[in-house]
GUDO-779252 format. One line per field, with one value per residue (C-alpha): residue number from 1; x, y, z. Coordinates in Angstrom, 2 decimals, always signed. Layout:
<kolnus>
n = (NUM | ...)
px = (X | ...)
py = (Y | ...)
pz = (Z | ...)
</kolnus>
This chain:
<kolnus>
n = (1 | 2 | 3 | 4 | 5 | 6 | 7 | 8 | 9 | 10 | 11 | 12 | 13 | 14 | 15 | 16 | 17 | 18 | 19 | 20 | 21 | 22 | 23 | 24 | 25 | 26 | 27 | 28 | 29 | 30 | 31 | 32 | 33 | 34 | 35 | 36 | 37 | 38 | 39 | 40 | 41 | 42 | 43 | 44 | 45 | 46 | 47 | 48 | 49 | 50 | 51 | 52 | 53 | 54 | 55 | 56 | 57 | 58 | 59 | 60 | 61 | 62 | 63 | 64 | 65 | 66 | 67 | 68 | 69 | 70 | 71 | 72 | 73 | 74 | 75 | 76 | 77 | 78 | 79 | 80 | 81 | 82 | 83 | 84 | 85 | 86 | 87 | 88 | 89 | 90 | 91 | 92 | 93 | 94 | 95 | 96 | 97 | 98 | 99 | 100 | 101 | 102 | 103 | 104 | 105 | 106 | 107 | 108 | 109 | 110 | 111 | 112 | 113 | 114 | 115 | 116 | 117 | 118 | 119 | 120 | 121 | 122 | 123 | 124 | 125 | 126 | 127 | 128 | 129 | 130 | 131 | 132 | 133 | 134 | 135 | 136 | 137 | 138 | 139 | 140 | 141 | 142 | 143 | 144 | 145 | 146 | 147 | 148 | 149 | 150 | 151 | 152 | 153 | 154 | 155 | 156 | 157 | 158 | 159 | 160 | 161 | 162 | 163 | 164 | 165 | 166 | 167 | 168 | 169 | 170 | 171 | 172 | 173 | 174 | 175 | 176 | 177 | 178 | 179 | 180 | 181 | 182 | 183 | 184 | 185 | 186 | 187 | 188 | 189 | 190 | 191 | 192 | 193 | 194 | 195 | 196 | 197 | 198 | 199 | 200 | 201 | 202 | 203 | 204 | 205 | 206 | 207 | 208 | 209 | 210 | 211 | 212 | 213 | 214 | 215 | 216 | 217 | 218 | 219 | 220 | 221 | 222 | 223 | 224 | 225 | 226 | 227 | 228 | 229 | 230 | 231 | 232 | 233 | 234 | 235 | 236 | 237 | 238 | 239 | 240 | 241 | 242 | 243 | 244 | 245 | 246 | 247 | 248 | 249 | 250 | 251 | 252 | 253 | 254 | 255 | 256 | 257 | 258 | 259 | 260 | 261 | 262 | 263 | 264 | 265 | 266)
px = (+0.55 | +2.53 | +0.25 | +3.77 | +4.74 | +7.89 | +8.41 | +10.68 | +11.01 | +12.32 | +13.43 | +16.71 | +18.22 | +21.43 | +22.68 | +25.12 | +27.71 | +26.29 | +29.59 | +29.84 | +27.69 | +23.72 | +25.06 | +25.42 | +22.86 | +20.36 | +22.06 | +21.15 | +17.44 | +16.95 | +18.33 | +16.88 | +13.37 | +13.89 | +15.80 | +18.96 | +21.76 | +24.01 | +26.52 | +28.30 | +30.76 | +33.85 | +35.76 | +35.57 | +36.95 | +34.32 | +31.29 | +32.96 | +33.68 | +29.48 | +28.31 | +30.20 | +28.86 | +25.23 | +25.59 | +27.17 | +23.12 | +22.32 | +20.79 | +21.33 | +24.28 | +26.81 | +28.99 | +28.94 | +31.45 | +31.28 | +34.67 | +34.09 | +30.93 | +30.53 | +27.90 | +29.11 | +30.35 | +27.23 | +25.11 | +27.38 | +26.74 | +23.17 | +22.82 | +25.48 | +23.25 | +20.11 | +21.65 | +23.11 | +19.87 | +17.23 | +15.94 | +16.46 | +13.87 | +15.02 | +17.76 | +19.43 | +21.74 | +23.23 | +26.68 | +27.57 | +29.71 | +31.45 | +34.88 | +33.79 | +34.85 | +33.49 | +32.73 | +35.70 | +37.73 | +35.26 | +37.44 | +36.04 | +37.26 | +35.62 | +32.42 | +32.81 | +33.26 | +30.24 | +27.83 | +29.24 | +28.79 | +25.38 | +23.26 | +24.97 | +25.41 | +21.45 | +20.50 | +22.66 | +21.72 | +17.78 | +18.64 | +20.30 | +17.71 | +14.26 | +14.00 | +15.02 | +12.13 | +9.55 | +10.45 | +8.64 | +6.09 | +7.35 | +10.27 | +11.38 | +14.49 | +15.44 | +18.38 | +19.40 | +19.35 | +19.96 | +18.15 | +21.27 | +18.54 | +16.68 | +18.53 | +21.97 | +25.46 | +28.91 | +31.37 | +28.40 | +26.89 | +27.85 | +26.45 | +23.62 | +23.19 | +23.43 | +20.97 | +18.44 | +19.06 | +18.68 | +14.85 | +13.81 | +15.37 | +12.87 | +10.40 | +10.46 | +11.20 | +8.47 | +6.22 | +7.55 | +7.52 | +4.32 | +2.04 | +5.28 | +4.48 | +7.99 | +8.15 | +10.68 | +11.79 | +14.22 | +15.21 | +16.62 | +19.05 | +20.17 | +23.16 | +23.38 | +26.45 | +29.16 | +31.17 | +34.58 | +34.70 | +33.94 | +34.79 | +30.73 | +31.38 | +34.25 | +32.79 | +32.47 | +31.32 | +28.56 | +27.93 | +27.66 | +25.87 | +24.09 | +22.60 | +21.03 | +18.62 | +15.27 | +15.48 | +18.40 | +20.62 | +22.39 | +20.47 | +21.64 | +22.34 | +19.03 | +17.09 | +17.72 | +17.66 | +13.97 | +12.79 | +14.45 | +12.73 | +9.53 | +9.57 | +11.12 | +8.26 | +4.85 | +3.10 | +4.30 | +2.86 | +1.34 | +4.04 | +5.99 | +8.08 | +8.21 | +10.72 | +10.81 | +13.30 | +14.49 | +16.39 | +15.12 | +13.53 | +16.84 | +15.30 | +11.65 | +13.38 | +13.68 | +17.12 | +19.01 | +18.01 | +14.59 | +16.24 | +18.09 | +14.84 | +13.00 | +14.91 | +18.40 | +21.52 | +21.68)
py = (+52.95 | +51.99 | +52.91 | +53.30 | +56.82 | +57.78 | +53.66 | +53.39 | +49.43 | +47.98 | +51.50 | +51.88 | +55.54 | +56.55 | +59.92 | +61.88 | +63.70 | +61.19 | +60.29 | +62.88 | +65.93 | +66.39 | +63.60 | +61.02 | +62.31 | +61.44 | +58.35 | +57.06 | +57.61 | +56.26 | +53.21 | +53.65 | +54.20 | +50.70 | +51.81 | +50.20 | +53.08 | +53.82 | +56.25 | +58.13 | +60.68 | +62.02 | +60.90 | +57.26 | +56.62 | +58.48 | +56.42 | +53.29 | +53.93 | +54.87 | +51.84 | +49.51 | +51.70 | +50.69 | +47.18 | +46.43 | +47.89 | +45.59 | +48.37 | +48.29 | +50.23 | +50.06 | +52.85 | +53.67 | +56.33 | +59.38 | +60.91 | +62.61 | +64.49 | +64.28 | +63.69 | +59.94 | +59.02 | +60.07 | +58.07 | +55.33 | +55.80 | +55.69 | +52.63 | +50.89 | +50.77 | +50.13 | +47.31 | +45.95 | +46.43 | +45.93 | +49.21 | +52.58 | +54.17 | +57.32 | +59.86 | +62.15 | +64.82 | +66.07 | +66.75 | +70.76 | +73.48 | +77.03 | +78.36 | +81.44 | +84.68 | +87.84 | +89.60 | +90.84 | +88.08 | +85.04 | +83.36 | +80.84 | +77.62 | +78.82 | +79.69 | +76.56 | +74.48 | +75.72 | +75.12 | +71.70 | +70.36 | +72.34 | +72.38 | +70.64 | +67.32 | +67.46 | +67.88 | +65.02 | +62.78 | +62.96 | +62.63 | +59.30 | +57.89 | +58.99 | +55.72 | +53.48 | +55.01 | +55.33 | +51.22 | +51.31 | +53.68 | +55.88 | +57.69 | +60.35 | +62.91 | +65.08 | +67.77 | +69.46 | +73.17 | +76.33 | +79.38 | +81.07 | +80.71 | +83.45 | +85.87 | +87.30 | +86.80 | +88.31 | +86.14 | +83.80 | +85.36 | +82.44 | +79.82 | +81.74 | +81.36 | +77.97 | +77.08 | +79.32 | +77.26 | +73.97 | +75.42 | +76.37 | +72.82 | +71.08 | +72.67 | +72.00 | +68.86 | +67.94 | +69.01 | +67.23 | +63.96 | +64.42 | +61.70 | +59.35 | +59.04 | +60.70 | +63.71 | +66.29 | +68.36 | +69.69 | +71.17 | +74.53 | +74.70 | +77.65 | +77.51 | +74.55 | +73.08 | +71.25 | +70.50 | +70.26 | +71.16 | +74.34 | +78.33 | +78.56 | +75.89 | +78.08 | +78.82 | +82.98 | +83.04 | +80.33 | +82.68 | +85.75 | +83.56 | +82.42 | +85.60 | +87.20 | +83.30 | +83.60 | +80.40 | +81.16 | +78.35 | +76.84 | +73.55 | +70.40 | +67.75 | +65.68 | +69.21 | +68.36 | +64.87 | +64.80 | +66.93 | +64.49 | +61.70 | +63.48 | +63.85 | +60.67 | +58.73 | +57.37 | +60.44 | +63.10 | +61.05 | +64.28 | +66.95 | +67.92 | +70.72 | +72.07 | +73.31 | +73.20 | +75.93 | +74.41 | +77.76 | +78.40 | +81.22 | +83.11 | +84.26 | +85.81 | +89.12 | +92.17 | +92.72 | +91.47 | +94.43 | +93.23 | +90.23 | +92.70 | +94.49 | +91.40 | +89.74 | +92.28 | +90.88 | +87.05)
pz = (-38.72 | -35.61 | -32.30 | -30.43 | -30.80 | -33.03 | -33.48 | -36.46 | -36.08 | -39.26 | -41.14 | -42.75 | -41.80 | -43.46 | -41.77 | -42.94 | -40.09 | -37.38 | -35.83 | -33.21 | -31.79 | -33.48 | -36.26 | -33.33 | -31.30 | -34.20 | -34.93 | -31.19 | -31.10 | -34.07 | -33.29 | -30.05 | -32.00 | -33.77 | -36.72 | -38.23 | -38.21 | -41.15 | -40.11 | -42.98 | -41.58 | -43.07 | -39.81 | -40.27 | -36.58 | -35.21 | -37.42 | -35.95 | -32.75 | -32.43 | -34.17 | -31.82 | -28.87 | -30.03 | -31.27 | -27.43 | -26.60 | -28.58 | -31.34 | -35.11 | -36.62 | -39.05 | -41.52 | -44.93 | -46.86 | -46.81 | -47.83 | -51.26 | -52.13 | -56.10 | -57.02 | -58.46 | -54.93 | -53.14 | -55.41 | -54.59 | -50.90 | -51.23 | -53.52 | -51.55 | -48.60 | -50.17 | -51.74 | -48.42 | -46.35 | -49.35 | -48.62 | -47.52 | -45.92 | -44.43 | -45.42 | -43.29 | -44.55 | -41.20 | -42.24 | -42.71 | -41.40 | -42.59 | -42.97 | -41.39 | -43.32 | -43.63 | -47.22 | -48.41 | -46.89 | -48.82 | -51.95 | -54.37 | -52.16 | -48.77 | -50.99 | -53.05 | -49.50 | -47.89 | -50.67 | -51.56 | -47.80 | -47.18 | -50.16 | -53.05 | -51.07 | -49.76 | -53.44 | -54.76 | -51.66 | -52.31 | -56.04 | -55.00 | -52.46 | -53.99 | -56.65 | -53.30 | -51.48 | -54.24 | -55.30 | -51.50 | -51.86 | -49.22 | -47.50 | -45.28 | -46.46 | -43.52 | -43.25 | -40.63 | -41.80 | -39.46 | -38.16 | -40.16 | -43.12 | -41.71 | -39.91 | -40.06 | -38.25 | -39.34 | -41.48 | -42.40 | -45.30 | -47.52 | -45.00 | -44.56 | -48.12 | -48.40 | -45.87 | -46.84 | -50.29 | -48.63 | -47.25 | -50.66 | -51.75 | -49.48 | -50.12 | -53.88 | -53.08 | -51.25 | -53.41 | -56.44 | -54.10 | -52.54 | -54.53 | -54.55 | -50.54 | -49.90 | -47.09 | -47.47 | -44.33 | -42.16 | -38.59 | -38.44 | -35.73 | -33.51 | -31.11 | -29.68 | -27.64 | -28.69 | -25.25 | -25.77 | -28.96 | -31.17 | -29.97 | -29.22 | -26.37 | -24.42 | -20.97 | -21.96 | -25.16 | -23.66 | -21.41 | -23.31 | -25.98 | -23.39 | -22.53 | -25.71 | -25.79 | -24.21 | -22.84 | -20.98 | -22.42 | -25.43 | -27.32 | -26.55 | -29.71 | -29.09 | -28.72 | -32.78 | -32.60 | -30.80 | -33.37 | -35.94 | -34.66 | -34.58 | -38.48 | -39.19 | -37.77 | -38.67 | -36.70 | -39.25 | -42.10 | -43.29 | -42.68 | -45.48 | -47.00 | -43.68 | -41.22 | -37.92 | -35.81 | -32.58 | -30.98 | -27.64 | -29.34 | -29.54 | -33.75 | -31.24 | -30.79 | -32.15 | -31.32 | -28.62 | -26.49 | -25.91 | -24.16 | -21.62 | -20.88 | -20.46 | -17.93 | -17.15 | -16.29 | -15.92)
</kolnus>
């Protein structure tokens, strides 16, 4: 094992949603870690605009497809890449999202969209990479997951669904991978910032998010992509089926009242 912390020189990442926001975030410190990049994004311009801003660093990137999520075109994906690069070593499913809608507003496309993206896509991914990375006797699958897993928010009871799936997911997985040298895990993200883009991101409902996390503040994307790194690396050789919540400890309190006594108006 590498004495240089978090040193993934040589690894193959794909990650999935790394053109913009936590997907790009990740995408950079890998690369910055060693790694060489494959960004799969359903925005293509994004995915290419990203790899040409790291290969003028002089880092390791390139793009793969990532428009249709069947379970025939992710395969695809994933031996596509391995086949370019001779390997794959570590798999990233970062893509995901919601057409928020609340109970009795939820129809079969919105439900059918959310667990595609979320869950069916990690399942199908791993599926794909997990004969790549046992042909190497090792591998790391990672996917970003949510703090929506455990705890509730109106109009998101379907994504809430499909992230708590995507925990259980890794944790089976992990455990069915264990002796193959494979670690399953993922990052369960609370709010974190998107500037520019995204309702969350508006100056007032930042601020009145804002206000209800103990930390005082919204994540940042490499809040997620640190955390990323961490369990993409040599030094969490022995972590697996695990999750780790990066939230600023907004899921800590009972309700958002104890926030208010705690520290009042901000």
């Amino acid at each position: 094992m590498s004495t240089r912390p978090f040193d993934l020189t040589g690894k193959v990442a794909l990650v999935t949603g790394g053109g913009r926001g936590i997907g790009a975030a990740i995408v950079t410190r890998f690369a910055e870690a060693g790694a060489h990049v494959v960004i799969a994004n359903r925005t293509a311009d994004a995915a290419e605009e990203l790899a040409a801003t790291l290969k003028a660093r002089q880092l390791e990137a390139d793009i793969a497809p990532f428009d249709r999520l069947d379970r025939a075109s992710l395969r695809g994906s994933i031996d596509g890449v391995a086949s370019k690069h001779g390997r794959l070593d570590i798999l990233v499913h970062n893509a995901g999202g919601c057409p928020w809608a609340s109970l009795d507003e939820l129809d079969q496309d919105k439900l059918d969209e959310v667990l595609t993206l979320n869950l069916n896509a990690a399942i199908w991914l791993t599926q794909a990479a997990v004969p790549h990375m046992q042909r190497a006797g090792a591998g790391r699958v990672l996917v970003t997951s949510s703090v929506s897993a455990r705890v509730a928010m109106g109009g998101g009871a379907h994504y809430s669904a499909a992230k708590a799936g995507v925990n259980a997911f890794l944790r089976g997985a992990a455990f069915e991978l264990a002796r193959d040298g494979i670690t399953v895990n993922g990052v369960e993200a609370g709010f974190i910032a998107k500037p520019g883009r995204g309702s969350m991101s508006q100056p007032e409902n930042r601020q009145r998010i804002e206000h209800f996390v103990p930390m005082g503040r919204m994540g940042e994307a490499d809040d997620i992509a640190f955390a990323m790194l961490y369990l993409a690396s040599p030094q969490a050789r022995y972590v697996t089926g695990q999750t780790i919540v990066v939230d600023g400890g907004s899921t800590l309190p009972e309700t958002g009242f104890a926030v208010e006594r705690q520290w009042g108006e901000r």
